[in-house]
VEXDREN-318407 format. One line per field, with one value per atom (N, C-alpha, C): residue number from 1; x, y, z. Coordinates in Angstrom, 3 decimals. Example, Ala and Ser with C-alpha at 12.3 -4.5 7.8 and 13.67 -1.06 7.14 Angstrom:
BEGIN
resi: c(1; 1; 1; 2; 2; 2)
x: c(13.190; 12.300; 13.200; 12.850; 13.670; 12.900)
y: c(-5.690; -4.500; -3.300; -2.250; -1.060; 0.030)
z: c(7.800; 7.800; 7.800; 7.080; 7.140; 7.870)
REM end
This chain:
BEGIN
resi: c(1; 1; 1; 2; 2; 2; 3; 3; 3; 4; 4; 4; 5; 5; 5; 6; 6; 6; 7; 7; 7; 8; 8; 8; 9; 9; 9; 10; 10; 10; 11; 11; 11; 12; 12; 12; 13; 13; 13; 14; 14; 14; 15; 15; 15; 16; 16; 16; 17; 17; 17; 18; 18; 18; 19; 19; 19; 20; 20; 20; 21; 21; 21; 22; 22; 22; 23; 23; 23; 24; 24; 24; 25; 25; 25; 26; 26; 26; 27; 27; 27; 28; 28; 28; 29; 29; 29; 30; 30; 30; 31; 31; 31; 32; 32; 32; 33; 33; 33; 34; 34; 34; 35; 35; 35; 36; 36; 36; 37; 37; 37; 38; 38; 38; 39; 39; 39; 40; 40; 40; 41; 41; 41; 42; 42; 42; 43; 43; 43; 44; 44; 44; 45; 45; 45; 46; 46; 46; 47; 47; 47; 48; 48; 48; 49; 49; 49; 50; 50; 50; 51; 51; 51; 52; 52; 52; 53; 53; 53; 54; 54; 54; 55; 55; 55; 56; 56; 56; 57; 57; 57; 58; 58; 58; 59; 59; 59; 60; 60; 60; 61; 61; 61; 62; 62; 62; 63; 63; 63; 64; 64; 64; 65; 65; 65; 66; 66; 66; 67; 67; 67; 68; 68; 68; 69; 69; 69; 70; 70; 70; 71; 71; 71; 72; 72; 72; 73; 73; 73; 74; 74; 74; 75; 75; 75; 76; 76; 76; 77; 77; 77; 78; 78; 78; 79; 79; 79; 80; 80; 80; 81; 81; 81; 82; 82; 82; 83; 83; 83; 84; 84; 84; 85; 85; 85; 86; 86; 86; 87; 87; 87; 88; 88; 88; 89; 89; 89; 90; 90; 90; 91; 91; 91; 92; 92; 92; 93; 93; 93; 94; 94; 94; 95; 95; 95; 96; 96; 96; 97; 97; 97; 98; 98; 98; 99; 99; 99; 100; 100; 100; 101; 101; 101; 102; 102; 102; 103; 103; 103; 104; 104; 104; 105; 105; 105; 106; 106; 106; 107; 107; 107; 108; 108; 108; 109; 109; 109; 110; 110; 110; 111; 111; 111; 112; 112; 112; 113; 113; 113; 114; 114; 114; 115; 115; 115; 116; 116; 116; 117; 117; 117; 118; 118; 118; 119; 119; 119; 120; 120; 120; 121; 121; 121; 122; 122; 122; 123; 123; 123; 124; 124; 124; 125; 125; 125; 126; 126; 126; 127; 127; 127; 128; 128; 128; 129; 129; 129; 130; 130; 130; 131; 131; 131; 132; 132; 132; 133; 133; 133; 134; 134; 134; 135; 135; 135; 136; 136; 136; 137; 137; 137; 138; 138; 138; 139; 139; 139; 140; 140; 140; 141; 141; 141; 142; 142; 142; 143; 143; 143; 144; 144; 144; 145; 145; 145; 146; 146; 146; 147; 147; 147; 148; 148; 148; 149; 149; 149; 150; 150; 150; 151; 151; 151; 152; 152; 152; 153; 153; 153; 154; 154; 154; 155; 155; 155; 156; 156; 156; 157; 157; 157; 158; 158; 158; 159; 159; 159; 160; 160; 160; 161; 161; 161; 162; 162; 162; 163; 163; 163; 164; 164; 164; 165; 165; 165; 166; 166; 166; 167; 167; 167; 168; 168; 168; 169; 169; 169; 170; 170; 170; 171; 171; 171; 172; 172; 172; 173; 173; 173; 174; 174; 174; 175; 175; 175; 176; 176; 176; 177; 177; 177; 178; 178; 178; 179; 179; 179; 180; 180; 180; 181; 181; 181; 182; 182; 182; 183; 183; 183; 184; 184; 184; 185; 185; 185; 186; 186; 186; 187; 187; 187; 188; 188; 188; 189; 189; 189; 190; 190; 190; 191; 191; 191; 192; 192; 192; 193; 193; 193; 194; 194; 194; 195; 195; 195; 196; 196; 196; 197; 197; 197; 198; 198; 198; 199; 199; 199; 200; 200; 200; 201; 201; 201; 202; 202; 202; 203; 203; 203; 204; 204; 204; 205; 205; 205; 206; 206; 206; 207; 207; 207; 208; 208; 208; 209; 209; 209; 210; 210; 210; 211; 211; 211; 212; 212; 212; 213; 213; 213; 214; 214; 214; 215; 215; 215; 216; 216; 216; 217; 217; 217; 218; 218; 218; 219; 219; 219; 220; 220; 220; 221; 221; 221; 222; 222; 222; 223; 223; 223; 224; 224; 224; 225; 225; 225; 226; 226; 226; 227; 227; 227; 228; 228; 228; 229; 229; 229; 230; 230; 230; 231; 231; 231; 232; 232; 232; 233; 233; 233; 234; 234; 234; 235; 235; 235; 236; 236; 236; 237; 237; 237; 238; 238; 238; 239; 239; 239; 240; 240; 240; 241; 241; 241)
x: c(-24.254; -24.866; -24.037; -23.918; -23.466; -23.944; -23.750; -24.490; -24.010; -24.515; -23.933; -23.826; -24.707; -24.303; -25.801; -24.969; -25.735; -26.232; -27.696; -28.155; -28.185; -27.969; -28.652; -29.272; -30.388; -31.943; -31.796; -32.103; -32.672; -32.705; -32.424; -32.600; -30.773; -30.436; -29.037; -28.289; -29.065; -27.760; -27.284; -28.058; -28.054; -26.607; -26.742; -26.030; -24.796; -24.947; -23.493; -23.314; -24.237; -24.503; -23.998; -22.868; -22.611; -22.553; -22.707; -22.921; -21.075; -20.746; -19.413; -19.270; -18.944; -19.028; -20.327; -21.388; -22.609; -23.184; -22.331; -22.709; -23.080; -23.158; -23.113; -22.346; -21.774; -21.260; -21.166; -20.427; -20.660; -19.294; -19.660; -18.260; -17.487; -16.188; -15.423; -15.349; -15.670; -15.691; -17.263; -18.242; -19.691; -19.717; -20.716; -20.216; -20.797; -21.586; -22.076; -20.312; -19.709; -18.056; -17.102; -16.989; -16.447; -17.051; -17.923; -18.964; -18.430; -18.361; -17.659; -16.433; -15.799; -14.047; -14.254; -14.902; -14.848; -15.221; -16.296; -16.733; -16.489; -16.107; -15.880; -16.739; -18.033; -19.273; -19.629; -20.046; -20.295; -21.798; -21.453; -22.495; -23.093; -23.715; -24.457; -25.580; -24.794; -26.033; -26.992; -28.201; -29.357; -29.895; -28.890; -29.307; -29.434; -30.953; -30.786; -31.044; -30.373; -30.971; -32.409; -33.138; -34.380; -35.315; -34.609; -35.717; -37.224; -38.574; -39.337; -39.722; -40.325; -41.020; -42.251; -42.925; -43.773; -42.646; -41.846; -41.111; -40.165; -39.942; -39.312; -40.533; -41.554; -42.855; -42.855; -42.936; -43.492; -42.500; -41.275; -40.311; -40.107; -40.490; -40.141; -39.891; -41.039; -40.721; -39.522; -38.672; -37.548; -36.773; -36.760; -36.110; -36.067; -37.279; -37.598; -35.923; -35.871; -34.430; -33.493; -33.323; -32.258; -31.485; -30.505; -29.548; -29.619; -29.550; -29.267; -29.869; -29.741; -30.541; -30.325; -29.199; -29.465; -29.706; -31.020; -30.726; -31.171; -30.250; -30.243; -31.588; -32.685; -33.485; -33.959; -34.045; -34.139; -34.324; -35.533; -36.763; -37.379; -37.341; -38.384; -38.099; -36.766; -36.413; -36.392; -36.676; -37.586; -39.171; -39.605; -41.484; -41.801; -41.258; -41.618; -41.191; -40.332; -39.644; -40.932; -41.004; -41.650; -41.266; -41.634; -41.393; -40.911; -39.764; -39.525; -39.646; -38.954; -38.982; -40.608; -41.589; -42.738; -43.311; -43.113; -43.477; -42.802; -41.751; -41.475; -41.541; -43.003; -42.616; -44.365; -45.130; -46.524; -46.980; -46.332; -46.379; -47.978; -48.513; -50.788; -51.313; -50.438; -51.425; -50.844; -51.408; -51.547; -49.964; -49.326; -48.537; -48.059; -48.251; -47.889; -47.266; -46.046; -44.967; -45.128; -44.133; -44.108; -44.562; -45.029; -45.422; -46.607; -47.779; -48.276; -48.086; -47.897; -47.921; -48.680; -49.985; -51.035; -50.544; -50.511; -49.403; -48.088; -47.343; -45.966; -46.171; -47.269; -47.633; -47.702; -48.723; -49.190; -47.977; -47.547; -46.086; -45.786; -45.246; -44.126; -44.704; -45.963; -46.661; -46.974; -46.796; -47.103; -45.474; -44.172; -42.485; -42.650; -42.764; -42.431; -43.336; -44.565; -45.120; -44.572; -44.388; -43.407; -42.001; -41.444; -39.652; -40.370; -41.474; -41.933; -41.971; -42.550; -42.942; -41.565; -40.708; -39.508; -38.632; -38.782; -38.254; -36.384; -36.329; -34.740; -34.787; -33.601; -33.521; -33.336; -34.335; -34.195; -33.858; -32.721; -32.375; -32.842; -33.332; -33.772; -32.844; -33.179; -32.418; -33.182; -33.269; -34.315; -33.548; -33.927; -33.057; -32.114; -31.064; -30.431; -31.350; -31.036; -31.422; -31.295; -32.239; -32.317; -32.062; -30.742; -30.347; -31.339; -32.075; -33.136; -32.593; -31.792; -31.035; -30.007; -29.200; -28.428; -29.515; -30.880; -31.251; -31.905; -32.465; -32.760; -32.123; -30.910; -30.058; -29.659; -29.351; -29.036; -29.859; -31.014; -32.289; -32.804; -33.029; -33.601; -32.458; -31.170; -30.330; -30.181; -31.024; -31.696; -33.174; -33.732; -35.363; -35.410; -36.879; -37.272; -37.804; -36.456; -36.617; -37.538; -37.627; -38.975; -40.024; -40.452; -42.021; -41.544; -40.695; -40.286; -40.911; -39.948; -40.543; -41.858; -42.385; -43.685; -44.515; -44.252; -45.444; -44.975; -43.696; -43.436; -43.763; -43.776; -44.059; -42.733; -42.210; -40.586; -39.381; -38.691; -37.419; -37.587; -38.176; -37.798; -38.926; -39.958; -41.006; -40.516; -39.536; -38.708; -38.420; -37.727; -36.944; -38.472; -39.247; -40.479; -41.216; -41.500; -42.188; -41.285; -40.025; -39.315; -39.154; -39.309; -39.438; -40.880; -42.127; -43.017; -43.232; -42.021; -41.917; -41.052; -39.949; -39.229; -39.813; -41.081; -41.928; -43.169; -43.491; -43.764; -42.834; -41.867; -41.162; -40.510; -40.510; -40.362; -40.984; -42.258; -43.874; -43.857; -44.038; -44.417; -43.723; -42.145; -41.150; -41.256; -41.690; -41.568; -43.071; -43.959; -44.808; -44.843; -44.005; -43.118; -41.853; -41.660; -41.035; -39.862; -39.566; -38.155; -36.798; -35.883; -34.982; -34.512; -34.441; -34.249; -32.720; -31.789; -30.968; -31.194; -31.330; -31.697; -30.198; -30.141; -28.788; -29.530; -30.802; -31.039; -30.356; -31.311; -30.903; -29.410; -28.462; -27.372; -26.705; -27.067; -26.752; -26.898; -27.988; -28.767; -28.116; -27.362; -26.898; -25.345; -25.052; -23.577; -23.847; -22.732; -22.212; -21.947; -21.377; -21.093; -21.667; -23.189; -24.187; -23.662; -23.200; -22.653; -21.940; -20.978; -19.703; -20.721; -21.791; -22.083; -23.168; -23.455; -24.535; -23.772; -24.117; -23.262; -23.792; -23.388; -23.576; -25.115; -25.781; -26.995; -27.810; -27.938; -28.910; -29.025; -28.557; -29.500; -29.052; -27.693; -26.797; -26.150; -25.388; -24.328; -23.420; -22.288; -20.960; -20.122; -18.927; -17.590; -17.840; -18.241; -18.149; -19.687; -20.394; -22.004; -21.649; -21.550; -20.987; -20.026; -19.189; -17.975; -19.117; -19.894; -21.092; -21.784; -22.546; -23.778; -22.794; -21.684; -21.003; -20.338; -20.149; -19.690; -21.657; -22.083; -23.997; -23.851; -23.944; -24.017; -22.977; -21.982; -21.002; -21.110; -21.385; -22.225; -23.189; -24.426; -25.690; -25.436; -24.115; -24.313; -23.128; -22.558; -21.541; -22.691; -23.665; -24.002; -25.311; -25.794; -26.628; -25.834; -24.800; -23.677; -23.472; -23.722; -23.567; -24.318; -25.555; -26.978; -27.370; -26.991; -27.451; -26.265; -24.994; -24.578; -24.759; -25.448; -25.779; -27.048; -27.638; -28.977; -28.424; -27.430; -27.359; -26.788; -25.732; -25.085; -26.234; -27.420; -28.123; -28.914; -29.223; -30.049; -29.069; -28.056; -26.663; -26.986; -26.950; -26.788; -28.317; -29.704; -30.539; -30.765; -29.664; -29.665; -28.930; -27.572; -27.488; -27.254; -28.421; -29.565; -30.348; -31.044; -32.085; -31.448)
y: c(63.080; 62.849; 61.833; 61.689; 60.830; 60.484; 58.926; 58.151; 57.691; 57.957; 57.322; 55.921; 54.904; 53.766; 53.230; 52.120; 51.392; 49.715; 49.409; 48.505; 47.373; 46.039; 44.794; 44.133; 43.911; 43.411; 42.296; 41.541; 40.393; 38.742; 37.883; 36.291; 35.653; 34.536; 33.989; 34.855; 34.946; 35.751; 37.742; 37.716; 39.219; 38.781; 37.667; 37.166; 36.807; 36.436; 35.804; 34.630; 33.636; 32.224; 31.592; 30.884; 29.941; 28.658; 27.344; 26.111; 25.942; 24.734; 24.472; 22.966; 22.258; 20.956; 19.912; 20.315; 19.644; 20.830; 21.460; 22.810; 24.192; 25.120; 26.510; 27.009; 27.790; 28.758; 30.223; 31.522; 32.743; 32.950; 33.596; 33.879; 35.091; 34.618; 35.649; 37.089; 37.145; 38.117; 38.151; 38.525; 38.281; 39.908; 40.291; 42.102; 42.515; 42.048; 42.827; 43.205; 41.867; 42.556; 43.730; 43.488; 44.301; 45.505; 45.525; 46.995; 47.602; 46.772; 47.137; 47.264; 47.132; 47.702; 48.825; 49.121; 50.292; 51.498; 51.759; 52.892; 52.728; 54.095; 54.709; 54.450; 54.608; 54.712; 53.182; 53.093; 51.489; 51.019; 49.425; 48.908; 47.774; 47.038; 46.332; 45.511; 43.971; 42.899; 41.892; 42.049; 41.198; 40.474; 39.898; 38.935; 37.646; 36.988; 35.795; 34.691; 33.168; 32.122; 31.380; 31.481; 31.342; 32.234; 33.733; 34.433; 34.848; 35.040; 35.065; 36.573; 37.362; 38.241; 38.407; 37.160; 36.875; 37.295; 36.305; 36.475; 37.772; 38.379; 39.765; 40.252; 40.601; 41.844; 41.375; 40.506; 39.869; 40.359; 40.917; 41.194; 42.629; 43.388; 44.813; 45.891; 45.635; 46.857; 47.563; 46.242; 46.525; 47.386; 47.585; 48.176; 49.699; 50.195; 51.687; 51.614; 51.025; 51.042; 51.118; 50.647; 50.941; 52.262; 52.544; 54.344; 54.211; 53.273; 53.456; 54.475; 54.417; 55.736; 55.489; 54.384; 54.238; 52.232; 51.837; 50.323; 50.044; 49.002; 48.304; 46.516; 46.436; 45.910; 44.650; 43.431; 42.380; 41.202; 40.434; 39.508; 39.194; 37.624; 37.045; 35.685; 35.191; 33.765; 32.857; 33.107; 32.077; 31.908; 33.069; 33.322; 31.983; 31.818; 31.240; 30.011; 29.645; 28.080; 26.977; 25.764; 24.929; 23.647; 23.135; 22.197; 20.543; 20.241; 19.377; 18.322; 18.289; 16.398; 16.214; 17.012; 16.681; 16.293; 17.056; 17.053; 15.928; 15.406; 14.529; 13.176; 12.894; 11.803; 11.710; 12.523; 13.115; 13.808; 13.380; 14.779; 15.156; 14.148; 14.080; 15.112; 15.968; 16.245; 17.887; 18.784; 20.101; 20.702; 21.522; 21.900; 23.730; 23.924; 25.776; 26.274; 27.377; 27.893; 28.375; 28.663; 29.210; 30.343; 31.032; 32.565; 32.485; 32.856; 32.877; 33.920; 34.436; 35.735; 36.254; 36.292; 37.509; 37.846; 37.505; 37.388; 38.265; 37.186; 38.323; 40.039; 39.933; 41.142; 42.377; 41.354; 42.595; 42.497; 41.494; 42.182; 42.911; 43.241; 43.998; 45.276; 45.788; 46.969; 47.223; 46.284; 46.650; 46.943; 46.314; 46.651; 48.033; 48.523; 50.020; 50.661; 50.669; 51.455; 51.603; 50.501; 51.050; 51.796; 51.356; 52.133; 53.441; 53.822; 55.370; 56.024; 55.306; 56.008; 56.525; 55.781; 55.507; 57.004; 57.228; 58.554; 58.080; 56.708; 56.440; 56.310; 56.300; 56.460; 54.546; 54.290; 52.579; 52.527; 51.644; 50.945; 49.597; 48.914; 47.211; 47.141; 45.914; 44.433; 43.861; 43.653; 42.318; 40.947; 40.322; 39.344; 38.503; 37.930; 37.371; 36.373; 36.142; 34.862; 33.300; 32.679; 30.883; 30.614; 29.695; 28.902; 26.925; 27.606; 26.043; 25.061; 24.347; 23.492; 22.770; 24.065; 24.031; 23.357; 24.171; 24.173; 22.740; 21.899; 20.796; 19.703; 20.194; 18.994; 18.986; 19.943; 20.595; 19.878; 20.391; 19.627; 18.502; 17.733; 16.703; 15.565; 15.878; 14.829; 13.703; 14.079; 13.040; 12.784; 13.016; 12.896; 12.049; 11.874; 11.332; 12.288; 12.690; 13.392; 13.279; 12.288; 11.680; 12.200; 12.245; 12.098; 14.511; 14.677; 16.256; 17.007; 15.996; 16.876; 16.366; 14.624; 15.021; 15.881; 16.704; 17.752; 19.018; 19.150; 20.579; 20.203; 19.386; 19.258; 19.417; 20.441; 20.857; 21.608; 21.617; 22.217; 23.928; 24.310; 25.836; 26.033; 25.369; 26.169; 26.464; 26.229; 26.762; 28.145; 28.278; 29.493; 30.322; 30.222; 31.239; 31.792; 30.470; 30.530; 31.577; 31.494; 32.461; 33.838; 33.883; 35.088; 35.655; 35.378; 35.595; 36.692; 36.011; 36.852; 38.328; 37.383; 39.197; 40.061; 39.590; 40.456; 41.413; 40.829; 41.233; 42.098; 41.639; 42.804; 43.774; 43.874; 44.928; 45.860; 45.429; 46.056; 47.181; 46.113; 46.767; 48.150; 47.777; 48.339; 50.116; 49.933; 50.847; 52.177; 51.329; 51.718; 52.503; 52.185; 53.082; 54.140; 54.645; 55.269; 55.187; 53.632; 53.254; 52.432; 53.923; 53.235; 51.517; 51.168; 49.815; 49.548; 48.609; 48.458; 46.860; 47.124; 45.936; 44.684; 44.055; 43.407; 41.826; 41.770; 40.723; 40.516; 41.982; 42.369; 42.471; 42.711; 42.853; 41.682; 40.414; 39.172; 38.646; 38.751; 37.917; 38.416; 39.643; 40.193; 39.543; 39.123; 38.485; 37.230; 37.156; 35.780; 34.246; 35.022; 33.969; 33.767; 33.835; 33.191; 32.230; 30.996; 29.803; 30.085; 30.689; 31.201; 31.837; 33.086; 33.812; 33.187; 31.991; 31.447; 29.679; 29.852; 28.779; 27.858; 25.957; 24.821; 24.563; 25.187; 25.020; 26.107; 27.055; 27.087; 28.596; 28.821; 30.348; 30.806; 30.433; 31.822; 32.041; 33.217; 33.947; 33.191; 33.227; 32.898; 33.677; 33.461; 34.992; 35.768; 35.106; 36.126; 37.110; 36.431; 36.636; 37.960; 37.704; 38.805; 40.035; 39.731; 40.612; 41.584; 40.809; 42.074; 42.941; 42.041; 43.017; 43.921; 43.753; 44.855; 45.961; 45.520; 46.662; 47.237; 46.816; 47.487; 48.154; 47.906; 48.996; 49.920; 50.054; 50.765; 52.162; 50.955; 51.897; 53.250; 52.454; 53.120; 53.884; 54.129; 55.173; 56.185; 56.054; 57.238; 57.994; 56.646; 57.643; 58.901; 57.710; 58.963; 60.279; 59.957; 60.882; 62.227; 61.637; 62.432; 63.569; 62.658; 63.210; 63.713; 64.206; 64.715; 66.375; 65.942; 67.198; 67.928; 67.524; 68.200; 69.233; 68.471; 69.403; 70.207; 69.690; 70.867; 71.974; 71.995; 72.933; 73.596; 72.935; 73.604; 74.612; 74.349; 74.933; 76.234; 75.940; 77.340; 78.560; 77.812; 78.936; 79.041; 78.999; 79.376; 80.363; 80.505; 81.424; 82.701; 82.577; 83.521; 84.219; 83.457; 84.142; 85.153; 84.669; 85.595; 86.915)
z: c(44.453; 45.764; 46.556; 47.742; 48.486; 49.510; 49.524; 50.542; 51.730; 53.008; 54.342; 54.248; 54.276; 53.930; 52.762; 52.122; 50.964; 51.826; 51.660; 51.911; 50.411; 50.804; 49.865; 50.200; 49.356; 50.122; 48.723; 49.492; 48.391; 48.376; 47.576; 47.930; 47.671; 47.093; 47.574; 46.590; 45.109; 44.354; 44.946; 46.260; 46.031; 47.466; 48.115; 48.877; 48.434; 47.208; 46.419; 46.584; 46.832; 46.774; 45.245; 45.598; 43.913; 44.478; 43.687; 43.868; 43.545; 45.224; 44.563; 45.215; 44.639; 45.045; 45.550; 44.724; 45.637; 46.264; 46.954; 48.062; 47.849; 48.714; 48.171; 49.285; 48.603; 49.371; 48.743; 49.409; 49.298; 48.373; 47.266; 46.480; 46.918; 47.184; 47.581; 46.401; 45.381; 44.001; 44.165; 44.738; 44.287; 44.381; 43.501; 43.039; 44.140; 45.124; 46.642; 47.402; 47.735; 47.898; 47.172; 45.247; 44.939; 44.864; 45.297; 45.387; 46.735; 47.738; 48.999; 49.325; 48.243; 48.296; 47.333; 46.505; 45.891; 46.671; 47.706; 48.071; 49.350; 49.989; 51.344; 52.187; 52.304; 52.636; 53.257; 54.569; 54.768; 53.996; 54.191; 53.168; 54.060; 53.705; 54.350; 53.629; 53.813; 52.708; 53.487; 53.186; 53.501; 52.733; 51.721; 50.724; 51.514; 51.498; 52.447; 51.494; 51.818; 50.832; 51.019; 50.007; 50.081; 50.727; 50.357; 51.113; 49.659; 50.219; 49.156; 49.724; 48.988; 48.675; 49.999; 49.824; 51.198; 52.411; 52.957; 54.080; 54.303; 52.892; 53.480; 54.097; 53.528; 53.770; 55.242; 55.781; 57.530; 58.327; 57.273; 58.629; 58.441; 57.054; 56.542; 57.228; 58.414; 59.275; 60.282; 60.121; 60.910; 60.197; 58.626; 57.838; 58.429; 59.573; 60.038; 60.692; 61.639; 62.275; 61.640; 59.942; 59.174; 58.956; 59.333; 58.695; 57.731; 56.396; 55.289; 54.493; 53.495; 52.892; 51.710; 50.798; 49.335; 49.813; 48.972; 49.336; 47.662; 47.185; 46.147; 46.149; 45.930; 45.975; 44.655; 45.279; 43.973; 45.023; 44.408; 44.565; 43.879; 43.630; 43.298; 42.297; 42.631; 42.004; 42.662; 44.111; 45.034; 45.246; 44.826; 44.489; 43.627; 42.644; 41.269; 41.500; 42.411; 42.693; 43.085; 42.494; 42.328; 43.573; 44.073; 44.807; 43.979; 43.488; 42.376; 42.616; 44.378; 44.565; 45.228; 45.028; 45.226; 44.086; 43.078; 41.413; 40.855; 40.929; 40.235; 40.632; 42.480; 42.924; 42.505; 42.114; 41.686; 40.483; 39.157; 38.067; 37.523; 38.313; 37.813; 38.911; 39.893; 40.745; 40.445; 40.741; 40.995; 41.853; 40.705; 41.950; 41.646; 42.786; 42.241; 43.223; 42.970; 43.382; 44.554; 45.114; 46.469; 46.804; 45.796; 46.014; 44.460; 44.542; 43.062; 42.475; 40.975; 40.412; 40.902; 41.058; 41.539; 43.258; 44.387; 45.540; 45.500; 44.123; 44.287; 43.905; 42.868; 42.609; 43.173; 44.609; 45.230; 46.837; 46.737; 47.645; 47.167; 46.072; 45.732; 45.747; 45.251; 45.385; 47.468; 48.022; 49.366; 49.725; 49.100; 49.622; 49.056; 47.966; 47.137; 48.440; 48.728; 49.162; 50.873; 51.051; 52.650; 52.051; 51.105; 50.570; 50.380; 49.885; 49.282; 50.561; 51.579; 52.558; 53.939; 53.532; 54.260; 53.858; 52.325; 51.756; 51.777; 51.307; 51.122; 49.420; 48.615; 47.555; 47.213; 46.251; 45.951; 44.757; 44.016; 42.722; 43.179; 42.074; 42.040; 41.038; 40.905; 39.812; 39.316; 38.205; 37.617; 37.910; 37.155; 37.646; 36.256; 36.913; 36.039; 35.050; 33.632; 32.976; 33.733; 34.075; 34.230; 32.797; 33.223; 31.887; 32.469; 31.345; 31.665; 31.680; 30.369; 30.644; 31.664; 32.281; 33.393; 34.830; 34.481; 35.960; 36.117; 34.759; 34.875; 35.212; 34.924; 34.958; 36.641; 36.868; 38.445; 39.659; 39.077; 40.217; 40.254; 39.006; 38.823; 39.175; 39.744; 39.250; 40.138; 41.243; 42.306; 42.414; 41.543; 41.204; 40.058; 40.003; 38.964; 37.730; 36.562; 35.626; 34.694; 34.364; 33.262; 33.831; 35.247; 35.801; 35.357; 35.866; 36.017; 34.734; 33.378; 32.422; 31.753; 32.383; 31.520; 32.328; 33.720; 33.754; 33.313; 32.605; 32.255; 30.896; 30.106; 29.077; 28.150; 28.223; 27.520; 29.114; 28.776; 29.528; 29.533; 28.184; 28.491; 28.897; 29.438; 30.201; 31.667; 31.984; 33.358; 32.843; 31.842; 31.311; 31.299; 30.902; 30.490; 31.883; 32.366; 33.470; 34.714; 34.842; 35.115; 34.713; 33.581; 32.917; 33.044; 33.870; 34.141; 35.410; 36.654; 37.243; 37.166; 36.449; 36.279; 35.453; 34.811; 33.749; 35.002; 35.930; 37.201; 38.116; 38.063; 38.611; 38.349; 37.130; 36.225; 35.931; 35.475; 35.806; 36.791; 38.303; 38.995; 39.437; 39.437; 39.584; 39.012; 37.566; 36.779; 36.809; 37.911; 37.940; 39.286; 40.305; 41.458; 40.631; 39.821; 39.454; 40.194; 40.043; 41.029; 39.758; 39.916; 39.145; 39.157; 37.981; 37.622; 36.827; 37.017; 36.579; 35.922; 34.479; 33.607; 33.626; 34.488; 34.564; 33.131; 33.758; 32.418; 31.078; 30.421; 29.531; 28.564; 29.772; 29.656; 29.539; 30.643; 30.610; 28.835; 28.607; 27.140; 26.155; 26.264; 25.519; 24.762; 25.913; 26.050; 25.152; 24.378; 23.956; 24.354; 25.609; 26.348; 27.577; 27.501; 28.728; 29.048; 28.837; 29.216; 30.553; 29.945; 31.458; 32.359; 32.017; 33.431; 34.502; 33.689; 35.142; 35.404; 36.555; 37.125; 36.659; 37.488; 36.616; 37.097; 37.973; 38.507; 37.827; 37.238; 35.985; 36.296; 37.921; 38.629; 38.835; 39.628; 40.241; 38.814; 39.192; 38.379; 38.966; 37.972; 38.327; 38.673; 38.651; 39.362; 37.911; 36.896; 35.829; 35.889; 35.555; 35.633; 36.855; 38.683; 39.465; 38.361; 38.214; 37.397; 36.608; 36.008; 35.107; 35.603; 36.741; 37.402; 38.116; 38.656; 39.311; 38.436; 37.012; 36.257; 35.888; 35.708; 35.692; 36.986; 37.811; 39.015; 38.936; 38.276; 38.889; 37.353; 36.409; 35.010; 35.695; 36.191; 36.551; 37.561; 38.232; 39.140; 38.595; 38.022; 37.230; 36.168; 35.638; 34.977; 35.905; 36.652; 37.744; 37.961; 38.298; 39.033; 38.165; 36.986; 35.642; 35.306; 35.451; 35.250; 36.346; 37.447; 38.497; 38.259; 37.891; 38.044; 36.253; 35.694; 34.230; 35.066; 35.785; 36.241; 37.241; 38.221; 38.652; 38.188; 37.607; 36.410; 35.532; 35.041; 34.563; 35.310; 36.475; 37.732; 37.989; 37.951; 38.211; 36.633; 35.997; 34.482; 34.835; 34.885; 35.040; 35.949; 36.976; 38.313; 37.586; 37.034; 36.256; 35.425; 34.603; 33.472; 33.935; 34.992; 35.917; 36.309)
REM end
């Protein structure tokens, strides 16, 4: 099959946001680029930083005006983000994420159901692994860390509590009968997690990118594959008849 142009919808890593000096900036290798020197077809990224799940849905409808027709889709490692230098100047008082699980939930069942209705073809992303350690050290390093982790109690309750939502968006995902490309999975798999997420705990690194772009580039050869086995099969069924 072939596509007029490919959309990217999503928050800073779908942007290619890496931490470099204190700062962020956009990696020149972030696999949204090498995805865009590989194919003919124009492309087009809406990975924004700090975008949530809430704030796409308020603006979704503009997506009607979109030509695209294949968009690659991934949200929700700003949903789950905690407010830290509030938490760690307060660790006795109540504090909950920018988006709650039950909320992100039912965004994401209200995004599928405008993409269903749109009739464009959607792949998502889960999301990369939070290396907890990385991300504590990252955030807290102008806060007050002590007050940070006595309300987390341990460090990998970042790592879990993260893994809460991509267990949500996975879910839901699978329950739109909307292909999913497990880049997680693939991450955890690796040896060398260290190298693929940057020194801030979240983004991918040029390597971490280097993967998810060989996963996309996997998942559509093999679509590519599996689309012409059926049609080849659809041909010998014609004549058989």
């Amino acid at each position: 099959m072939e596509y007029t142009k490919t959309l990217f919808i999503g928050d800073s890593i779908v942007k290619g946001i890496v931490p470099d000096n204190g700062r962020y900036k956009v990696l020149d290798d972030s696999y949204y680029n090498k995805f865009t020197e590989a194919v003919f077809s124009p492309t087009e990224n809406k990975g924004r930083f700090g975008l949530t799940s809430e704030k796409f849905l308020k603006n979704i409808e503009k997506l009607k005006n979109s030509d695209a027709d294949l968009i690659f889709f991934s949200i929700g490692g700003n949903d789950c983000n905690l407010n830290w230098k509030a938490l760690s100047e307060n660790p006795e008082s109540e504090h909950l994420p920018a988006v709650s699980k039950s909320d992100f939930e039912r965004n994401l069942i209200a995004i599928y159901s405008f993409f269903n209705k749109t009739g464009r073809n959607i792949i998502a992303i889960n999301f990369p692994p939070l290396h907890a350690e990385k991300f504590f050290t990252y955030f807290s390093q102008n806060l007050n860390s002590s007050n940070i982790l006595k309300w987390l109690g341990n460090i990998s309750r970042i790592y879990y509590h993260h893994e809460a939502y991509n267990s949500i968006f996975e879910s839901v995902t699978r329950s739109f009968n909307v292909d999913m490309i497990d880049i997680r999975s693939r991450f955890l798999r690796e040896d060398n997690l260290e190298k693929l997420v940057s020194i801030d705990g979240m983004h991918p690194s040029k390597e971490g990118h280097d993967l998810i772009y060989r996963e996309i580039s996997n998942h559509l050869l093999y679509t590519a594959v599996q689309l012409q086995r059926i049609l080849n099969l659809r041909s010998r069924e014609r004549v058989l008849r």
